[in-house]
C-alpha positions as CSV (number, residue, x, y, z in Angstrom):
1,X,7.8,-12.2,-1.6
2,X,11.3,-11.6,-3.0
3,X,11.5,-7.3,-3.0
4,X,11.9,-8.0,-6.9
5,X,8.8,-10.1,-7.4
6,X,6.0,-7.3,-7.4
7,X,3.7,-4.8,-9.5
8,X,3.5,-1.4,-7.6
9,X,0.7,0.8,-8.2
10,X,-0.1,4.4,-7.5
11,X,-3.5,4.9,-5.5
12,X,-5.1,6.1,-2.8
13,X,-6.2,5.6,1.0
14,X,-9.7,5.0,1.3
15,X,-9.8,3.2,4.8
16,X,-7.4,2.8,7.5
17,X,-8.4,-0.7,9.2
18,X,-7.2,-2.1,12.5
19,X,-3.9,-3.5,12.9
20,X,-1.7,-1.4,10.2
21,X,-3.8,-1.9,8.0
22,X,-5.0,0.2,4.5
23,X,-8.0,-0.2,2.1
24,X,-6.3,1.6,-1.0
25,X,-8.2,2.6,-4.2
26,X,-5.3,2.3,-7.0
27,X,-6.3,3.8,-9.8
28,X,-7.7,1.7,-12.5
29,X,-11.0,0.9,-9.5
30,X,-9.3,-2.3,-7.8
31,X,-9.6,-2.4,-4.1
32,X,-6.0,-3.5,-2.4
33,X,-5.7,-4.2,1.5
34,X,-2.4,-3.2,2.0
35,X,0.4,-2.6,4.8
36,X,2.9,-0.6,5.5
37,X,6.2,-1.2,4.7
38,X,9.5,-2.4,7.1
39,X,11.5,1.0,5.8
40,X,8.4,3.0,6.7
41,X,7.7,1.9,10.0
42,X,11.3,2.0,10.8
43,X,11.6,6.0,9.8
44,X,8.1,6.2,11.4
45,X,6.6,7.8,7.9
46,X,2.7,8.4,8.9
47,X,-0.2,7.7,6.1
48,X,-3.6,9.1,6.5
49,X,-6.9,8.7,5.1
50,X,-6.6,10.7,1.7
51,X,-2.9,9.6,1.0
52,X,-1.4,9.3,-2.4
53,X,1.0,6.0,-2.1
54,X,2.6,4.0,-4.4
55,X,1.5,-0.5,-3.4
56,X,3.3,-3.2,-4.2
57,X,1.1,-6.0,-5.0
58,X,2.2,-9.7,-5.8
59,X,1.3,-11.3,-9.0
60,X,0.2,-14.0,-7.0
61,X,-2.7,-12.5,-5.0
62,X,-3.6,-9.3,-6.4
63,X,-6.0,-8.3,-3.5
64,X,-2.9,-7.5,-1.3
65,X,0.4,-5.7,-0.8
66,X,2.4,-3.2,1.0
67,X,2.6,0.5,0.4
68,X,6.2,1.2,0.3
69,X,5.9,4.8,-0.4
70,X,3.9,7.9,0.5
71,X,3.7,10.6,-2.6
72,X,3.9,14.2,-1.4
């Protein structure tokens, strides 16, 4: 997925799952499995249950992306 090729979202973190993984809620009720980012893991940026992040989500499968930012 070219970094220019996505819709990012605003949600929440709803489940952490094994291997990296994130069940977030974004905000208009869809359910995303997401993971984190290269940038994040490379700054080692931690995301909890409970965290506002922003997802990128490709238009061609909707039901996953990464989460390429952790809101404050």
């Amino acid at each position: 997925m070219p970094k220019d090729d996505h819709i990012e979202f605003d949600g929440v973190v709803t489940e952490v799952l094994t291997g990296g993984m994130f069940r977030v809620k974004v905000d208009d009720d869809h359910l995303v499995i997401a993971h984190l980012a290269g940038k994040m893991r490379k700054f080692r940026i931690k995301v909890v249950l409970g965290d506002r992040v922003k997802v990128a989500v490709s238009p061609y499968d909707p039901n996953r992306g990464r989460i390429v930012y952790r809101v404050r």
